[in-house]
C-alpha positions as CSV (number, residue, x, y, z in Angstrom):
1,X,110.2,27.9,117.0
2,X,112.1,28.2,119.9
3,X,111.3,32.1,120.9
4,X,108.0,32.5,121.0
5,X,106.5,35.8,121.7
6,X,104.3,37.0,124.2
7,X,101.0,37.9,123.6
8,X,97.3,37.8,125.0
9,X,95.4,34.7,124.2
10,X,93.1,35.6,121.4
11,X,95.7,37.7,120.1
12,X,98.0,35.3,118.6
13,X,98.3,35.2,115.3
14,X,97.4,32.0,112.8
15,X,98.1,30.4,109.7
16,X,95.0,29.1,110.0
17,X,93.4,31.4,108.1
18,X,89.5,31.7,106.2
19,X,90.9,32.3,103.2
20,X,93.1,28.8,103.6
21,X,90.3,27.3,104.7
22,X,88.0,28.0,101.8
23,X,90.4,27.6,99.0
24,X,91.9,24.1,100.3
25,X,88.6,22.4,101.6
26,X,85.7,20.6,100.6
27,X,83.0,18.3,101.9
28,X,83.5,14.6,100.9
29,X,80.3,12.1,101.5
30,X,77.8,9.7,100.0
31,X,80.1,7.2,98.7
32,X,79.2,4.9,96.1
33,X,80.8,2.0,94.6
34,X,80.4,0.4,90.6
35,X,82.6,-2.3,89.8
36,X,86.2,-0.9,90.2
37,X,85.2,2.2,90.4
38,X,84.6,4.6,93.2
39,X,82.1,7.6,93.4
40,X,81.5,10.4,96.0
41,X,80.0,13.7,96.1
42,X,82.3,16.6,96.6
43,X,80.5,19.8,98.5
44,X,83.0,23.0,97.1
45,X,82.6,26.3,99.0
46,X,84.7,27.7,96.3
47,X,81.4,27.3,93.8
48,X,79.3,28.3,96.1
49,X,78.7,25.1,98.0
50,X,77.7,23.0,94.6
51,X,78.0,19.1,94.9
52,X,79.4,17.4,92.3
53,X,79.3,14.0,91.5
54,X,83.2,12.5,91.1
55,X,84.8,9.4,89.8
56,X,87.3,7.4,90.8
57,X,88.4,5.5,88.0
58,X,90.9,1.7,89.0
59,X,93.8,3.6,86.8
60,X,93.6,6.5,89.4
61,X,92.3,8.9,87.0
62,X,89.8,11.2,89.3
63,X,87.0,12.8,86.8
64,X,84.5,15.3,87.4
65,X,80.8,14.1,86.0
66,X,78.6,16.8,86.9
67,X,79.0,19.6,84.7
68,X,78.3,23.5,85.4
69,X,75.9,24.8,87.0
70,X,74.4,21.0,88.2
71,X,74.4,20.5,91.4
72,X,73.6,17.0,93.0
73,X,71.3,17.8,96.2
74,X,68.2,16.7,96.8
75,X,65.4,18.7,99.4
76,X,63.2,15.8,100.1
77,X,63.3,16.5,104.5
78,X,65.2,19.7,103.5
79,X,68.1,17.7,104.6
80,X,68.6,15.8,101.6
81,X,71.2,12.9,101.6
82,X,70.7,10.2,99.0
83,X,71.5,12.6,96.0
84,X,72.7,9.7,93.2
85,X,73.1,6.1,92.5
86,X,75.2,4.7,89.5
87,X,75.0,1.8,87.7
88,X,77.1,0.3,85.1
89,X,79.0,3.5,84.6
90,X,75.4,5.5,84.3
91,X,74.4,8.1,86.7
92,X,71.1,9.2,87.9
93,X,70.7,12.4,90.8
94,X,68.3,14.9,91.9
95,X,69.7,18.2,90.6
96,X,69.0,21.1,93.8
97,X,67.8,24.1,91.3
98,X,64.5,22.4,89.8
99,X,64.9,19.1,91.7
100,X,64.2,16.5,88.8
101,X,66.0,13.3,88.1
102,X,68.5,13.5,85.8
103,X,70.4,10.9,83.8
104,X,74.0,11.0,82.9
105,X,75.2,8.5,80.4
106,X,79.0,7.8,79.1
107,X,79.7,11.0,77.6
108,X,76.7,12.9,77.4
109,X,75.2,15.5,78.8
110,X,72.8,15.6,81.7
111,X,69.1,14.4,80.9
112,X,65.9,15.0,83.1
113,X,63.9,11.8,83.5
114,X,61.2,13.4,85.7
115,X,59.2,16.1,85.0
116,X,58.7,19.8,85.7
117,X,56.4,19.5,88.8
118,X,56.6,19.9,92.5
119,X,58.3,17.1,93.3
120,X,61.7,15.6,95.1
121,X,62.8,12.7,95.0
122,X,65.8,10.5,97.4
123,X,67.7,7.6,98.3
124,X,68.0,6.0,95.0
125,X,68.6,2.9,94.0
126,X,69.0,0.8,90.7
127,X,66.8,-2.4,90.5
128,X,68.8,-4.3,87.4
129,X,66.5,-6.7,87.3
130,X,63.5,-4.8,85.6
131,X,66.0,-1.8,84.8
132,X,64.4,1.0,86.9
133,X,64.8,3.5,89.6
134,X,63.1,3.2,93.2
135,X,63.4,5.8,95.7
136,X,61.5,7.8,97.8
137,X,59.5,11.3,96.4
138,X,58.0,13.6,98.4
139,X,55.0,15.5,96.6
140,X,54.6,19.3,96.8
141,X,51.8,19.3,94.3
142,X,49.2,20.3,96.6
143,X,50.2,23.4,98.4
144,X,47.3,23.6,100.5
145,X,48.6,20.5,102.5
146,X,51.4,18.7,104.1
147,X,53.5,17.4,101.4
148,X,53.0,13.2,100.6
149,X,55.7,10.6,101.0
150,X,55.7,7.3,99.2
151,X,58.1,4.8,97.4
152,X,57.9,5.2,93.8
153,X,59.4,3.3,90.9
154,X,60.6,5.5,87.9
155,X,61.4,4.3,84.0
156,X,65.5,5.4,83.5
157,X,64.0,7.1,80.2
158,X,61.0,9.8,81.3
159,X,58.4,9.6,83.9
160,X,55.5,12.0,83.0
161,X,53.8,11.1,85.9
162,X,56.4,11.6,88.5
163,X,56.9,8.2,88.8
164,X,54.6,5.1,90.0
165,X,53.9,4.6,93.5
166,X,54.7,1.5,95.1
167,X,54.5,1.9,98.9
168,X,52.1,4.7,100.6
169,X,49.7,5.8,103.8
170,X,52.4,6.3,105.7
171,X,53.8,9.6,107.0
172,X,57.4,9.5,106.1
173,X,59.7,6.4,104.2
174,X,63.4,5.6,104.0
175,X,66.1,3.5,102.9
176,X,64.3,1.0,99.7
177,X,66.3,-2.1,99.4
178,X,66.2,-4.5,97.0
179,X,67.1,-8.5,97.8
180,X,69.8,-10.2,95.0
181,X,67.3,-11.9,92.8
182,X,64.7,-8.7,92.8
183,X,62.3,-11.1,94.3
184,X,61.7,-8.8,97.9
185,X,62.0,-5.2,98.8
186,X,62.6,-4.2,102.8
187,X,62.3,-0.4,103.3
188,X,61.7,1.6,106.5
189,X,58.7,3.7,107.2
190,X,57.3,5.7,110.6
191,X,54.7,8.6,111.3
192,X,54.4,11.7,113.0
193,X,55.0,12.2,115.9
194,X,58.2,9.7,115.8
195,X,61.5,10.4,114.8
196,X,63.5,8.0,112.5
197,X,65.6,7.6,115.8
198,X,62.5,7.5,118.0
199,X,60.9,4.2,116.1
200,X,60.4,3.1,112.8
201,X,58.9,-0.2,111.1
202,X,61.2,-2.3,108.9
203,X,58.8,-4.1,106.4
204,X,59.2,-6.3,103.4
205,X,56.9,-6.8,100.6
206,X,57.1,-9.6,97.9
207,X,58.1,-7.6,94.4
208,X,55.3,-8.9,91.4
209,X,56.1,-9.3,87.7
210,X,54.2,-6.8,86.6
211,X,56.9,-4.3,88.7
212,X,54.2,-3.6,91.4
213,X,54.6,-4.6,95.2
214,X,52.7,-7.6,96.5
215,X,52.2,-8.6,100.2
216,X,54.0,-7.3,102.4
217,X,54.8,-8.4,106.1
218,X,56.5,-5.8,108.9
219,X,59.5,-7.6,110.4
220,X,60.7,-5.4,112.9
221,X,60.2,-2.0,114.7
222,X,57.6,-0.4,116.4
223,X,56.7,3.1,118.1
224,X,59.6,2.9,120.3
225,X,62.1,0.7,118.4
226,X,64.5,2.6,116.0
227,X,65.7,0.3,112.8
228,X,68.3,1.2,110.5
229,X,70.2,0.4,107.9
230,X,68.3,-3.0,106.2
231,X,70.4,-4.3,103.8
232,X,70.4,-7.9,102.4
233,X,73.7,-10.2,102.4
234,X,74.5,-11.3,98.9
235,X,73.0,-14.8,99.6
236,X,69.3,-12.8,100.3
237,X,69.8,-12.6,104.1
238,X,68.2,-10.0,105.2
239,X,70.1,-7.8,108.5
240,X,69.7,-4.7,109.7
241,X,70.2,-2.3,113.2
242,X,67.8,-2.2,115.9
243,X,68.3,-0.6,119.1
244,X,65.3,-2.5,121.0
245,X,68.4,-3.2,123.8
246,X,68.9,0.4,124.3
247,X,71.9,0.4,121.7
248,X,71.7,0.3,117.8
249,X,73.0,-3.3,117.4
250,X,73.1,-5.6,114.1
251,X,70.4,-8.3,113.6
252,X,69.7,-11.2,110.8
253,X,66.1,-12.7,110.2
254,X,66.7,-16.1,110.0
255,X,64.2,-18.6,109.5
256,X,61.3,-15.9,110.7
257,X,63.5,-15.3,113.8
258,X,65.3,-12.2,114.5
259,X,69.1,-12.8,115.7
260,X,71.2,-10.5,117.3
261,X,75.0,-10.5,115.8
262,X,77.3,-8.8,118.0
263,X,75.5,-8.0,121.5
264,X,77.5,-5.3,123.3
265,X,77.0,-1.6,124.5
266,X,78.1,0.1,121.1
267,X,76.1,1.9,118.9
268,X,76.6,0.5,114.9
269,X,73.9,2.8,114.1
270,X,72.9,6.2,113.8
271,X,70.4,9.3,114.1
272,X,68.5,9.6,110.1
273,X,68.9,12.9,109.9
274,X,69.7,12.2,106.3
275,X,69.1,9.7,103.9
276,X,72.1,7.7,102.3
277,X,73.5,6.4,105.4
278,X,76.0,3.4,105.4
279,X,77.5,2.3,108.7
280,X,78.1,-1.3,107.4
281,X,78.6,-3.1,104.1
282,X,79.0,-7.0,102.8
283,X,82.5,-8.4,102.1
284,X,80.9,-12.2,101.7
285,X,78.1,-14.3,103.2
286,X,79.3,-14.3,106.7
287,X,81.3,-11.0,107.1
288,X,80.7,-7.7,106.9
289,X,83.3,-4.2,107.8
290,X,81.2,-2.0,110.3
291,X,81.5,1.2,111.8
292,X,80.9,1.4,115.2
293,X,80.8,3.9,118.2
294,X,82.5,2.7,121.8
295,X,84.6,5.5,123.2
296,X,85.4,6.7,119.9
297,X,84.6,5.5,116.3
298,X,86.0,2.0,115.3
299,X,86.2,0.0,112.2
300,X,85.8,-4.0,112.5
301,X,85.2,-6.9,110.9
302,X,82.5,-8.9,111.8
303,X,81.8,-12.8,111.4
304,X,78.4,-13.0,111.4
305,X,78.2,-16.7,112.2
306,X,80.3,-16.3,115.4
307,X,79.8,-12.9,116.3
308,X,83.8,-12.4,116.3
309,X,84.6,-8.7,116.0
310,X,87.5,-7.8,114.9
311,X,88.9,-3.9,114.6
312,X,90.7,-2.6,111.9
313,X,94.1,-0.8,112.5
314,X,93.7,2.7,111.3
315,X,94.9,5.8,111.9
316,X,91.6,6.8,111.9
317,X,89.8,8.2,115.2
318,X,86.3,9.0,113.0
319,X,84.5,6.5,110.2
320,X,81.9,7.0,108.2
321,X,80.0,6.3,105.3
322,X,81.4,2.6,105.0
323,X,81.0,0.4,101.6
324,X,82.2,-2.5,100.3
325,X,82.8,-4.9,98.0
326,X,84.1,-9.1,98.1
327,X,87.8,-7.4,97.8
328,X,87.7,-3.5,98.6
329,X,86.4,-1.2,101.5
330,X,85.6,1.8,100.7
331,X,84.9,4.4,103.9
332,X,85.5,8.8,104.9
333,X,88.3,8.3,107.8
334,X,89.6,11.3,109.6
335,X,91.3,12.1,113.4
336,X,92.6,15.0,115.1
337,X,94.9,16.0,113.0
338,X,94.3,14.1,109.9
339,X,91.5,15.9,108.0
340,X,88.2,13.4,106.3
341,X,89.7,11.9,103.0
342,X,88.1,9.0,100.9
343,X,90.0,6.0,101.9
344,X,90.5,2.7,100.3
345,X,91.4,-0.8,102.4
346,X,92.4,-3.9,100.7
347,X,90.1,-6.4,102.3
348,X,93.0,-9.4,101.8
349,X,95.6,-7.2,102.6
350,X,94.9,-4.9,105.0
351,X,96.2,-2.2,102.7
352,X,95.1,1.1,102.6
353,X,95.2,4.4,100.0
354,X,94.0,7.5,100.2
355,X,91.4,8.5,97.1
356,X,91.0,11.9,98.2
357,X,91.1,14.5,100.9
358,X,89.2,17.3,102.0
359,X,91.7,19.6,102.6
360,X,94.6,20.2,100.8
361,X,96.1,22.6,103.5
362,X,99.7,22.2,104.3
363,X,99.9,23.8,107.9
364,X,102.9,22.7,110.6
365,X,100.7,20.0,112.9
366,X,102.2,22.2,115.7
367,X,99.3,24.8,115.5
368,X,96.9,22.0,115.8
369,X,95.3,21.2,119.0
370,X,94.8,17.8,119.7
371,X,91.3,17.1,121.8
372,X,91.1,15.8,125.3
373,X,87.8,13.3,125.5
374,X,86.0,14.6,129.0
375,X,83.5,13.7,131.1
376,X,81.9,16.0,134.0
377,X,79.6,16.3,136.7
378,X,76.2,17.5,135.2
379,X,72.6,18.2,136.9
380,X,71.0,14.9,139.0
381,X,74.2,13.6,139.6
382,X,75.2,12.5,136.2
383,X,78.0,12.8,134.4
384,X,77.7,14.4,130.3
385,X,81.0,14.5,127.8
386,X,82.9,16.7,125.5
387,X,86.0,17.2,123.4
388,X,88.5,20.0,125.1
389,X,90.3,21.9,122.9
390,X,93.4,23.8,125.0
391,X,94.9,27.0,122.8
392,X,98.0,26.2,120.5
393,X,99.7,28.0,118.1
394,X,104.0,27.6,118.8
395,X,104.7,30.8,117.3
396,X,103.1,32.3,120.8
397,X,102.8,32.1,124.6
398,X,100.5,33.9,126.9
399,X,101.4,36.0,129.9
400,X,102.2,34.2,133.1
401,X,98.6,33.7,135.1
402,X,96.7,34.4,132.2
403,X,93.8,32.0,131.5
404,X,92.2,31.9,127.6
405,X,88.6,32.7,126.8
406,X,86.6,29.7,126.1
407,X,84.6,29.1,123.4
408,X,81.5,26.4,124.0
409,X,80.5,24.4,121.3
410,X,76.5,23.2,121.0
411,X,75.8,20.8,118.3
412,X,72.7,21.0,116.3
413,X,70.0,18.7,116.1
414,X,69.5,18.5,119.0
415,X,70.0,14.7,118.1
416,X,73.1,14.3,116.9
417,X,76.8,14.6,117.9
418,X,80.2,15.8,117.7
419,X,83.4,13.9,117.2
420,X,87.1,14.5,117.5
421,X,87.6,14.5,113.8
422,X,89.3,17.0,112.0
423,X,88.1,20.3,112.4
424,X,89.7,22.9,110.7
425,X,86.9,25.8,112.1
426,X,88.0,24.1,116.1
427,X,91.5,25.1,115.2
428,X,90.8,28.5,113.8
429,X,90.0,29.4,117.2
430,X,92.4,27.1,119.2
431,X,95.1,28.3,117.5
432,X,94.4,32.2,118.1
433,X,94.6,31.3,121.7
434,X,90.7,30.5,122.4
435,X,90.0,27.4,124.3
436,X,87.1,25.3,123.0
437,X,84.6,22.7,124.3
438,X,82.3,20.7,121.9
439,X,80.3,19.6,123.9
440,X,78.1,16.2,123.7
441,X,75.2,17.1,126.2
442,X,72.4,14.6,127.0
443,X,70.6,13.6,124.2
444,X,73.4,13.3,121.9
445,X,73.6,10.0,120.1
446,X,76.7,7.6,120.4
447,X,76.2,7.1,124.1
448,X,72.8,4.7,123.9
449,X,69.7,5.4,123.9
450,X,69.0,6.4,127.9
451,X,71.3,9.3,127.1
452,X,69.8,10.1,124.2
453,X,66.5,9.5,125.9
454,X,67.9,12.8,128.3
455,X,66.8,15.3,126.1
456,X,62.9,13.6,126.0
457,X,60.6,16.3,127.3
458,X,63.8,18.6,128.4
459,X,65.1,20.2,125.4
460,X,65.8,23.9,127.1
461,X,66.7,22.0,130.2
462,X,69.3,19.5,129.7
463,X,71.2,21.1,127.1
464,X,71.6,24.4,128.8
465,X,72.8,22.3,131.8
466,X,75.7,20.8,130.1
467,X,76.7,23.1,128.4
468,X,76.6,25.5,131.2
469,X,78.3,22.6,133.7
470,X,80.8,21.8,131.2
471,X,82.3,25.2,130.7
472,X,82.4,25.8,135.2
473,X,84.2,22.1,135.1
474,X,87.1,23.5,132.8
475,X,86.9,27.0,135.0
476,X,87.3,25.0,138.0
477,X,90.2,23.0,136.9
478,X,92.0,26.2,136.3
479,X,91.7,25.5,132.6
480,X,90.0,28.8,131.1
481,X,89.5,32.4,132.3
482,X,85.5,32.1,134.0
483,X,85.2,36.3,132.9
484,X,85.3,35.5,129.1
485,X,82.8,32.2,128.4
486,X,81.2,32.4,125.1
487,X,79.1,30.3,124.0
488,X,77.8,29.5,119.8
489,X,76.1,26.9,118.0
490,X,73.7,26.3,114.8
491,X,70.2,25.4,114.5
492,X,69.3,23.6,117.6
493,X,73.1,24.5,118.7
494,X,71.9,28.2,118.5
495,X,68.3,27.3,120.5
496,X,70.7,26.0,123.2
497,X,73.5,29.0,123.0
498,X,69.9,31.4,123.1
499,X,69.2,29.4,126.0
500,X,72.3,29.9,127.7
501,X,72.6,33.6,127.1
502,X,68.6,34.5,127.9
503,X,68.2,32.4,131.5
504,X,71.7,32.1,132.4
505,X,74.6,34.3,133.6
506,X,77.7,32.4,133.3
507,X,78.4,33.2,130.1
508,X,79.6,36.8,128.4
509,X,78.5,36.4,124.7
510,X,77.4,34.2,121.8
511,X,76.8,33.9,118.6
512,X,73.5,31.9,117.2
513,X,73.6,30.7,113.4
514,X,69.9,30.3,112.5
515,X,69.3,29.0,115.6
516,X,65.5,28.9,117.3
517,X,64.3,31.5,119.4
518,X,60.6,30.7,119.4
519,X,59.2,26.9,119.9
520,X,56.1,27.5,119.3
521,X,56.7,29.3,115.9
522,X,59.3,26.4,115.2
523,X,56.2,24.0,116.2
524,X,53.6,26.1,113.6
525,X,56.4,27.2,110.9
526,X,58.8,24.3,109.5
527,X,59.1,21.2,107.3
528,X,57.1,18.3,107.5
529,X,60.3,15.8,108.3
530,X,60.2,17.9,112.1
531,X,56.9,19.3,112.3
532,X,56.0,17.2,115.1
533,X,59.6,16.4,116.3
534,X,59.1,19.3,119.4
535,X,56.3,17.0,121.0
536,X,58.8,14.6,121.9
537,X,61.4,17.5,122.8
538,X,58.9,19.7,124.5
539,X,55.5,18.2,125.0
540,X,52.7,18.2,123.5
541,X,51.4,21.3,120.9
542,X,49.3,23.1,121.4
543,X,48.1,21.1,124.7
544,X,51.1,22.3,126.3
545,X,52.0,25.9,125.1
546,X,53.1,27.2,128.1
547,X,56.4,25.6,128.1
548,X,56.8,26.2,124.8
549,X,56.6,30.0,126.1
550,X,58.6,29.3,129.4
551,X,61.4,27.6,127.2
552,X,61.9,30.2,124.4
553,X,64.4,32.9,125.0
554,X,62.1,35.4,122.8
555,X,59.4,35.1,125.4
556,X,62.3,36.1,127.9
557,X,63.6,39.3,126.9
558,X,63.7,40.7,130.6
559,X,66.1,38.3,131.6
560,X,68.7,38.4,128.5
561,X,71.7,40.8,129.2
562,X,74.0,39.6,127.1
563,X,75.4,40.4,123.6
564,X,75.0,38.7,120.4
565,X,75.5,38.6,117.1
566,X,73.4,36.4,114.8
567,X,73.9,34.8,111.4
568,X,71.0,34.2,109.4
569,X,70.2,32.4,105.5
570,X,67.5,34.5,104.1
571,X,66.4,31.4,102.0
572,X,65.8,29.3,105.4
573,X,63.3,26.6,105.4
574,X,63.7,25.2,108.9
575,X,64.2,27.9,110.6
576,X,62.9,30.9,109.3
577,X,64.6,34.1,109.5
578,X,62.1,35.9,111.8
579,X,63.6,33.7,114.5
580,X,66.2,35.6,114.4
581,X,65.0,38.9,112.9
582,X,62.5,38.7,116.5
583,X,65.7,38.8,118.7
584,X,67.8,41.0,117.5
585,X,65.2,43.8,117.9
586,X,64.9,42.5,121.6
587,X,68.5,43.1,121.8
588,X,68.1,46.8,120.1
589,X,65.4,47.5,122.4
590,X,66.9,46.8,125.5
591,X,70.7,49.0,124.4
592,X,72.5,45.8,124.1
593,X,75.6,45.2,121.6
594,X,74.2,43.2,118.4
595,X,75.0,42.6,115.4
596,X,72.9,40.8,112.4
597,X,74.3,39.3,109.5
598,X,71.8,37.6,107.0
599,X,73.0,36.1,103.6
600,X,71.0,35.8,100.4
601,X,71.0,32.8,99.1
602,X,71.7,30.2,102.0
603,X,69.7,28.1,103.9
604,X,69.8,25.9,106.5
605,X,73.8,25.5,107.0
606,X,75.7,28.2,104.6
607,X,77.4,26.1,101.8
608,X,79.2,29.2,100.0
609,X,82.8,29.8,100.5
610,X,82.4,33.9,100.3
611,X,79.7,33.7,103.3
612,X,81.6,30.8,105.5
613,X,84.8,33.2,105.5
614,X,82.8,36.2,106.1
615,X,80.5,34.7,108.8
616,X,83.6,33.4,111.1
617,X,85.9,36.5,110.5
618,X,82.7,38.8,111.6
619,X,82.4,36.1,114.8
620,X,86.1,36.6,116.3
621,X,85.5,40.5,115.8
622,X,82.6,40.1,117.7
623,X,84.5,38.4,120.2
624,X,87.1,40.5,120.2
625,X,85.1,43.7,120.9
626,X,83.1,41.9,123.7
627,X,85.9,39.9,125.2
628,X,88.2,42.6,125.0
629,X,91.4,41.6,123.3
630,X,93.6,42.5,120.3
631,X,93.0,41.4,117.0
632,X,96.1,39.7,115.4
633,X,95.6,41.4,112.1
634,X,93.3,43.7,110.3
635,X,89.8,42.1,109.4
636,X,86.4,44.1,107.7
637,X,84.5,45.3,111.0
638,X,80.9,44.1,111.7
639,X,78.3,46.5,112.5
640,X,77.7,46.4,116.2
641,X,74.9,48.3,116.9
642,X,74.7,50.0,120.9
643,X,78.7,49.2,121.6
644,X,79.7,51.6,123.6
């Protein structure tokens, strides 16, 4: 385009539109592989966020296997992960409606194998040698009390029971895995108040004829050592990730002695927020392909008897979810510009294929904004990182002098991250001529543990910092207009972006989707997988309330003076809707511009296409109105209540 036209940033007009977005996109994850075939679970906005279970076959033929109106999502932690596992062509998931077991055989139709009872069930696998299912349940039975975790073993025919325990007395359990010959069975387990990713105990027990689990011995792990991952090389070695260095490195137990593999500041491993999670996989004996994080995500092979790493080259600039088999890897790669997609590498060859992609939109990769890694000055002299997105769209150019609104980014969690994969909601905004910064603040994982360590006792404090430091960095450098800073995030994103707005004044306006307002009722009113997760966060409950109070923008309403508009899922389990039901009639009271959308249906993270459009479009009108510049095109107004 070699005349653009002039125009306001925020103004400029996109091809990057909600409607695109929803039609041509869908979440790809929890890969699995069965002889030459590969399977993954396909999340589809367009049916209103249902996961489906899909095959791909050797002859390329791709087949759906879960028929209308199943949907493959499990509840156990309300996060889910570890929704199937296949075997010989048979499939076996948690369906989200009823959560029971169903089988799916060659064919047929779906069959329930567990029964009608408060139950969920996770992380599957298929032990072929007594032809069986072991996974982890989580019990609801007893609504009086916090709901039981244990390991349970369950007949592929019908469990009227719910399925026979193997492993329990602990508080939570994770990732069953089962050794070649069937002879040993490692899992993970922890209790309250640890997270997976504060410490955990890797333990193996000695599996009995009889199908029942005999002694058992813990290998590794402890209060403050996070495991991950065990998995067992195909000649019964048995390796897993540890980050007792202060990063999540690979180990071996060989010959009772724990061996490190591949030393080095990287993390191979990552936060269990859900279950399912592969960052490495078995190509023989001594190698293995692994994911790793070291200034950006890598794929390499690794000898495991020299320690010899070496990377894969990939277009690729984000892995995940990586399996494999003595001839094929099987992994979700996506970059900038290059959106996730199932890919397929040739472990002889090198070779790769593309399975599938998540997007199927065809727009010019000149309206794509290509992220800039950064790091800035933060609080105590140290330094926090983000991805900067700077407005681009060729069609358009802004007036001379004219800085863009900037849109901060807070991740949810708060343990977790954000990477410079493919982001199609980043570029809805980048390309409309709004700057963005995801930002990585301290705590984030991918960086070690002493920066995820940040966030211990300081969640309110850190976060807001970074996020808050971040945005005055890119305002110094001249980068983005310092009058229009917004800020918006999810869950934990939205605690911090409440944060921000309630004890800060750099920023203009925000938008929180279902994000915290109150730690103390987050601390008395959610699931069992974080119910004790704020004592490491905060401090201590009740013992230390008043931070709780000092830290919780709805215990603050004299210093907020900022608008926002608030997305909500009525059907929210982790955080409720009164969270943000409390605010908004803060912000009423006080004559400030709000708006409230809420959504029946939804949960925790909105998985139907209808509300995703409708949530983002209401978000840039919001924007629009606060920030003060032109919409592009006509878009269905939000209710902003007190805009004057």
């Amino acid at each position: 385009m070699t005349n653009p036209v002039l125009a306001p940033y925020g103004s400029w007009k996109s091809p990057i539109t909600t409607d695109l977005m929803i039609s041509g996109s869908i979440r790809l994850g929890q890969i699995a592989l069965d002889g030459s075939d590969t399977y993954w679970l396909e999340g589809r906005p367009a049916e209103k966020g249902r996961s489906v279970i899909v095959r791909h076959s050797s002859d390329g033929a791709i087949t759906d296997l879960l028929p209308q109106p199943f949907n493959a999502r499990t509840k156990v932690h309300e996060y889910g992960g570890g929704d199937y596992v296949v075997n010989n062509g048979t499939l076996y998931f948690a369906n989200f409606s009823d959560q029971r077991v169903y089988r799916i055989d060659a064919g047929a139709a779906p069959v329930a194998i567990t029964p009608e009872a408060a139950y969920r069930y996770a992380d599957f696998i298929f032990d072929a040698h007594v032809q069986r299912l072991l996974c982890v349940r989580e019990d609801h039975t007893v609504s009086s009390r916090e709901a039981i975790n244990t390991l349970v073993s369950l007949s592929t025919e019908e469990n009227p029971d719910g399925g026979r325990v193997l492993v329990s007395g602990n508080d939570f359990y994770a990732s069953p895995c089962l050794s070649p010959d069937g002879s040993r069975l490692a899992w993970l387990t922890w209790n309250h108040s640890n997270m997976p990713w504060d410490g955990t105990e890797l333990w193996v027990g000695e599996m009995m004829p009889d199908g029942t689990l005999g002694s058992s011995t813990l290998v590794a792990g402890g209060l403050t050592e996070s495991i991950f991952q065990p998995q067992w090389s195909p000649n019964g070695t048995l390796h897993f990730i540890s980050d007792r260095t202060g990063w999540w490195n690979l180990y071996r137990v060989r010959a009772g002695q724990l061996e490190p593999l591949c030393p080095r500041q990287s993390e191979f491993g990552m936060p269990q927020w859900v279950f399912g999670l592969s960052t490495y996989a078995f190509v023989s004996d001594t190698q293995l392909i692994c994911w790793y994080s070291e200034n950006g995500d890598h794929l390499a092979y690794l000898n495991t008897n020299t320690g010899e790493l070496t990377p894969c080259q990939l277009p690729y600039s984000s892995i995940g979810d990586v399996h494999a088999t003595p001839e094929r890897a099987v992994f979700l790669g996506a970059s900038a510009t290059i959106p996730a997609a199932i890919v397929q590498c040739d472990v002889h060859t090198q070779q790769t294929a593309v399975l599938k992609v998540s997007s199927m939109v065809t727009v010019d990769a000149a309206y794509f904004s290509v992220p800039e890694s950064i790091e800035f000055p933060t609080e105590n002299g140290l330094t926090a990182f983000a991805y900067y997105y700077a407005p681009r769209n060729p069609a358009f150019v802004a007036p001379e002098g004219e800085r863009p609104p900037l849109l901060v980014m807070s991740h949810g969690g708060p343990t977790g991250s954000t990477s410079s994969s493919f982001n199609l909601s980043i570029q809805y905004w980048s390309s409309r001529g709004i700057a963005v910064l995801d930002v990585n603040y301290g705590g984030s994982t991918g960086y070690g543990r002493a920066y995820r360590n940040r966030l211990k006792d300081q969640w309110g404090i850190v976060d807001i910092d970074d996020c808050v430091n971040g945005a005055l960095y890119l305002v110094k450098q001249g980068l983005v207009d310092g009058e229009r800073l917004a800020i918006r995030g999810g869950s934990a994103g939205g605690y911090t972006t409440l944060g921000v707005l309630t004890f800060r004044t750099v920023f203009k306006t925000g938008a929180s989707y279902f994000g915290v307002s109150d730690l103390e009722g987050l601390a008395t009113d959610t699931h069992k997988f974080e119910s004790h997760y704020l004592n490491g966060l905060v401090g201590p409950y009740p013992q230390r309330v008043d931070l709780y109070h000092q830290r919780s923008p709805i215990y603050a309403a004299e210093q907020l003076a900022r608008p926002i508009i608030f997305f909500q899922g009525l059907d929210d389990k982790v955080v409720p809707p009164d969270q943000a039901e409390r605010m908004v009639n803060v912000l009423r009271a006080k004559k400030l511009p709000v708006a409230y959308v809420a959504y029946e249906g939804e949960g925790h993270g909105f998985r139907n296409g209808a509300n995703i459009k409708h949530s983002l479009e209401s978000e840039l009108y919001f924007y629009a109105k606060i920030l003060g510049f032109s919409l592009a095109e006509p878009m269905e107004p939000v209710t902003i209540e007190n805009l004057v």
